[in-house]
Rosetta silent file (secondary structure, phi, psi, omega in degrees, C-alpha in Angstrom):
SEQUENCE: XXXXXXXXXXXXXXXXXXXXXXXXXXXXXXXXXXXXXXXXXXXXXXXXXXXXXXXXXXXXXXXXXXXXXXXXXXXXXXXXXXXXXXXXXXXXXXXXXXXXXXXXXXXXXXXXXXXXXXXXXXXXXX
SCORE:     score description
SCORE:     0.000 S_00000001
   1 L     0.000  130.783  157.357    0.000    0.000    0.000 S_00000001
   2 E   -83.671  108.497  167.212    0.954    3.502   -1.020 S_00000001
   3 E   -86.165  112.366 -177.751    0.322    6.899    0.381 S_00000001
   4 E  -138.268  162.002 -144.116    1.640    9.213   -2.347 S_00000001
   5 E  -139.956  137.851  178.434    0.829   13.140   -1.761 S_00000001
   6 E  -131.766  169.469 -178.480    0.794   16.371   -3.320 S_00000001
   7 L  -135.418  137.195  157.952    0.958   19.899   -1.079 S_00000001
   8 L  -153.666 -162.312  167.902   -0.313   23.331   -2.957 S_00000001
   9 E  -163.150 -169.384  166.777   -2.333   26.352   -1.474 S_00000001
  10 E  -169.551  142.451  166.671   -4.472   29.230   -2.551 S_00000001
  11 E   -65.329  116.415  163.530   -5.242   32.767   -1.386 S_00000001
  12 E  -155.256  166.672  163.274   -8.865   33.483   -0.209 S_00000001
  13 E  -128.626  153.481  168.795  -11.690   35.196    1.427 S_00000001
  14 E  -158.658 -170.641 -154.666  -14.286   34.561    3.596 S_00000001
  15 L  -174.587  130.413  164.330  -16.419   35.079    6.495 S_00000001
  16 L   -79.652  138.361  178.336  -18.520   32.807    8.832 S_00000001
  17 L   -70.771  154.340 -170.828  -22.180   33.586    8.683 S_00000001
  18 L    26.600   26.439 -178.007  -23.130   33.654   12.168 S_00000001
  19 L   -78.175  130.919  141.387  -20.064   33.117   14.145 S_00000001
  20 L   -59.118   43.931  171.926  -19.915   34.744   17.529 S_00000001
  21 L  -173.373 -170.814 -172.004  -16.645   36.430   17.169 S_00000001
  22 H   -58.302    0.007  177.037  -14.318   38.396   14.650 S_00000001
  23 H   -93.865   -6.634  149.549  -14.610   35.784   12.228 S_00000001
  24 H   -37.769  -40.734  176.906  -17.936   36.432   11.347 S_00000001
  25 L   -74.988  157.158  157.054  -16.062   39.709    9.517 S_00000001
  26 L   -28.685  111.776  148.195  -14.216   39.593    6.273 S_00000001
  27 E  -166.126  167.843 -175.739  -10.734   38.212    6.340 S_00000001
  28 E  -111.991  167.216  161.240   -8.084   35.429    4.183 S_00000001
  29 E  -134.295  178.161  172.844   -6.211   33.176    4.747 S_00000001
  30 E  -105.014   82.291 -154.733   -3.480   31.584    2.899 S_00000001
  31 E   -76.746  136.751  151.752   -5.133   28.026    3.074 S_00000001
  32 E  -115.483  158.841 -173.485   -2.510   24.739    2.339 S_00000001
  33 E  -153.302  109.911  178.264   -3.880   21.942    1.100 S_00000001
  34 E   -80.135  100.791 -149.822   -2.165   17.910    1.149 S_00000001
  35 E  -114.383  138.361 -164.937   -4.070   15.963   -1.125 S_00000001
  36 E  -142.808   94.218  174.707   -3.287   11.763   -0.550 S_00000001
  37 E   -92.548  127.926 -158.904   -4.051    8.832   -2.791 S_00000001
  38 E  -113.685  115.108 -177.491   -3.510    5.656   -1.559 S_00000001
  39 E   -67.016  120.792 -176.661   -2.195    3.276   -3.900 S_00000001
  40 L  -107.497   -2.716 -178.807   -2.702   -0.744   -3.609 S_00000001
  41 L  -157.758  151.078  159.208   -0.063   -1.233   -6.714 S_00000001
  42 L   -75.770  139.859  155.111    2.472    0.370   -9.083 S_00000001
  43 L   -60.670  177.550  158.691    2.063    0.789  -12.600 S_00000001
  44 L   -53.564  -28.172  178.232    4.669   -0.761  -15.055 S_00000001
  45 L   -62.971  -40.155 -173.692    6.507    2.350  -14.648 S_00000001
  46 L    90.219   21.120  166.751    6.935    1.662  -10.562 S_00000001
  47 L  -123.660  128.129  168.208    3.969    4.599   -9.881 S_00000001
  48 L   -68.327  -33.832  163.180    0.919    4.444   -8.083 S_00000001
  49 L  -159.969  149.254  158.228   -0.264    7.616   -9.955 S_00000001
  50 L   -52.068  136.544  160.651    2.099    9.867  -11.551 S_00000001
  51 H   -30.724  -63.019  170.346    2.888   13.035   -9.932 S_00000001
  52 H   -38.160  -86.801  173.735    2.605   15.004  -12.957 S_00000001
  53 H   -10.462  -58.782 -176.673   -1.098   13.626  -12.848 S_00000001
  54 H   -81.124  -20.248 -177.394   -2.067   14.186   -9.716 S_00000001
  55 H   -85.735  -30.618  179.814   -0.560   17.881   -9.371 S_00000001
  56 H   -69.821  -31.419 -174.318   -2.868   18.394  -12.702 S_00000001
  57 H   -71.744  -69.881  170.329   -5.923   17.190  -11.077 S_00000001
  58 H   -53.432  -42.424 -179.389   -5.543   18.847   -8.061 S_00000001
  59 H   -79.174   14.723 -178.522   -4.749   22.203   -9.321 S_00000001
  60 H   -97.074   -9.768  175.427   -7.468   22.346  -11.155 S_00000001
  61 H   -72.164  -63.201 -149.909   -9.934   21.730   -7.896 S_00000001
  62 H   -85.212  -12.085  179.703   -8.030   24.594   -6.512 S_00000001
  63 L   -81.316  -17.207 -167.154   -7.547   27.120   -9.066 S_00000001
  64 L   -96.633   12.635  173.400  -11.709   27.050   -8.781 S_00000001
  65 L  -137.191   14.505 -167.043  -11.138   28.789   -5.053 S_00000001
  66 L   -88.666  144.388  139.217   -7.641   30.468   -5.197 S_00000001
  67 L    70.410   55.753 -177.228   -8.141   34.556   -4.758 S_00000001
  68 E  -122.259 -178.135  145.544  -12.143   34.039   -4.945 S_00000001
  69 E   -94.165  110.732  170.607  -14.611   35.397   -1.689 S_00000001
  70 L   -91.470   12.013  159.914  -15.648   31.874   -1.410 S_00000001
  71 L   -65.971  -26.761 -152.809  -19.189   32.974    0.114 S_00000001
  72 L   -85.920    2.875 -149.621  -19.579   34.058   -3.147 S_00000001
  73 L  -100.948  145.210  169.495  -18.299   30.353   -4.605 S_00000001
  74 H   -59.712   -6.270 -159.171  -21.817   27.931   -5.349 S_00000001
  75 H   -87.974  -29.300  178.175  -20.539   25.140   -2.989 S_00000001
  76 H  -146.027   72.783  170.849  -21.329   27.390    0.060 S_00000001
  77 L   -83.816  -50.351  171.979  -24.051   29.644   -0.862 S_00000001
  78 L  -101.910   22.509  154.020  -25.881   27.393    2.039 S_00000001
  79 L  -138.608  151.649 -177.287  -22.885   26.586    3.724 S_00000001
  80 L   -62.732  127.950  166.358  -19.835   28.072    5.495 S_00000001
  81 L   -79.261   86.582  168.529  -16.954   28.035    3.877 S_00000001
  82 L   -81.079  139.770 -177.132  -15.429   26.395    6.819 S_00000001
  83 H   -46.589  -34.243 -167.585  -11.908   24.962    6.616 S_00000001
  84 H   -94.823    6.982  177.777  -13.813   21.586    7.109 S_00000001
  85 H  -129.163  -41.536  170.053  -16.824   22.291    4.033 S_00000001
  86 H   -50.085  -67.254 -171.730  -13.319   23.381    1.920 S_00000001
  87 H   -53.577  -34.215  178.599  -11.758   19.786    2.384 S_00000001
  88 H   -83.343  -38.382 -179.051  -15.152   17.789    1.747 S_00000001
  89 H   -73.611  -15.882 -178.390  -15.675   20.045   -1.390 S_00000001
  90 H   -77.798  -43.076 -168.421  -11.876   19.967   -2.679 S_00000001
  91 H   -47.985  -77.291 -177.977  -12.993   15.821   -1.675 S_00000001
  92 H   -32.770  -43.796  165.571  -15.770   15.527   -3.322 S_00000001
  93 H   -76.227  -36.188 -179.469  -14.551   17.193   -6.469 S_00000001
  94 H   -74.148  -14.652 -164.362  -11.451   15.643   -6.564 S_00000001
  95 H   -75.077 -111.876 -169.189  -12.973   12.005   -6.278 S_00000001
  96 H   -25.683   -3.220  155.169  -14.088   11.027   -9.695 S_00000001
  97 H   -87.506  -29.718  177.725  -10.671   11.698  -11.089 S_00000001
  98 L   -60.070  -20.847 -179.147   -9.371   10.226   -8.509 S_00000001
  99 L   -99.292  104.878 -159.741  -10.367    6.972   -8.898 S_00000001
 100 L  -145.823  169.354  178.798   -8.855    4.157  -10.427 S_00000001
 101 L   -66.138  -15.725 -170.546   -8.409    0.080  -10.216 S_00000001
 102 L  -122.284   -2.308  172.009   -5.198    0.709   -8.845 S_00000001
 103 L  -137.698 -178.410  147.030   -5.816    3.932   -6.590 S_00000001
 104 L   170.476  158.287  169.607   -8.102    6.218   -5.189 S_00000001
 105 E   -27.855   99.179 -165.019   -8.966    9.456   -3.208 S_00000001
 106 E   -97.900  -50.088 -172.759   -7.697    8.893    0.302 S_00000001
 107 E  -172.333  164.942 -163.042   -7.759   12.540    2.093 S_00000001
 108 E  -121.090  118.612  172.140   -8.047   15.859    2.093 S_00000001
 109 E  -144.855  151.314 -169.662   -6.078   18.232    4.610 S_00000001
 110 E  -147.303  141.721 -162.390   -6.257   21.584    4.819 S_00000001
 111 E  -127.404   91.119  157.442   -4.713   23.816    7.201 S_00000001
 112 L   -38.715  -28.182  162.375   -6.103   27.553    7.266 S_00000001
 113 L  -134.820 -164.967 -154.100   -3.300   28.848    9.312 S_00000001
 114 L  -114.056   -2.682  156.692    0.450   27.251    9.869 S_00000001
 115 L  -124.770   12.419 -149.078   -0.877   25.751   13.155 S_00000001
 116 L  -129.178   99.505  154.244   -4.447   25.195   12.868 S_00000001
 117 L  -156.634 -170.115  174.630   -6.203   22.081   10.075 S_00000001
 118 E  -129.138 -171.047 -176.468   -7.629   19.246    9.449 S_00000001
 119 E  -151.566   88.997  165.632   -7.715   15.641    7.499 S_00000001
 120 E   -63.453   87.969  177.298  -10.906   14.923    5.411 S_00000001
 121 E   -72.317  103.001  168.814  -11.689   11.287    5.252 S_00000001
 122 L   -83.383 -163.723 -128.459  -14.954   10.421    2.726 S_00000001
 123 L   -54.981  -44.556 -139.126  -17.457    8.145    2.862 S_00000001
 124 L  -102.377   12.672 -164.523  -15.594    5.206    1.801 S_00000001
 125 L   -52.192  154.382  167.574  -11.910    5.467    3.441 S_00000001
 126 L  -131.956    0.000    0.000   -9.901    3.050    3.923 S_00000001
């Protein structure tokens, strides 16, 4: 079994709807985001998914929230964009690409500040 991994980030803004404190106001962050596909074999090649591949895939999830307001993004017109509704929607999007006989979409982690994230398991983890 293989864990193989990519790291990127993106620039954003947002604001909780009803939080009881300052974060209820505008403000970014500089979000990072570890993306992890867990591999049960190598290709002929000796890769559980190419890098190249996987860096393409991802930045293309992320390129649809880098330098946005993401209240303003559809994924959380009825939800916060909470560090934890980012990681199931970068999941969720990223999953059907993600998915292959010899891989698939393991986790999502996303860290909103340089001490503060999380690790987004779906449905189906293993």
């Amino acid at each position: 079994m293989y864990d193989i991994f990519i790291k990127t980030h993106f620039a954003g803004a947002h604001h909780l709807r009803n939080y009881p404190g300052d974060c209820e106001n505008p403000h970014g962050h500089n979000w990072k985001i570890k993306v992890t596909v867990r591999a049960t074999q190598v290709d002929e090649l000796g890769m559980g998914i190419d890098f190249k591949v996987l860096k393409k895939i991802v930045n293309t999830a992320v390129d649809m929230l880098d330098h946005r307001d993401l209240n303003e993004h559809p994924a959380f017109q009825d939800r916060n964009p909470s560090s934890e509704h980012i990681a199931a929607f970068l999941y969720d999007t990223l999953y059907p690409d993600l998915k292959h006989d010899r891989y698939k979409l393991h986790c999502v982690e996303v860290w909103e500040t340089e001490t503060s994230g999380l690790i987004f398991y779906g449905p189906d983890a293993s």
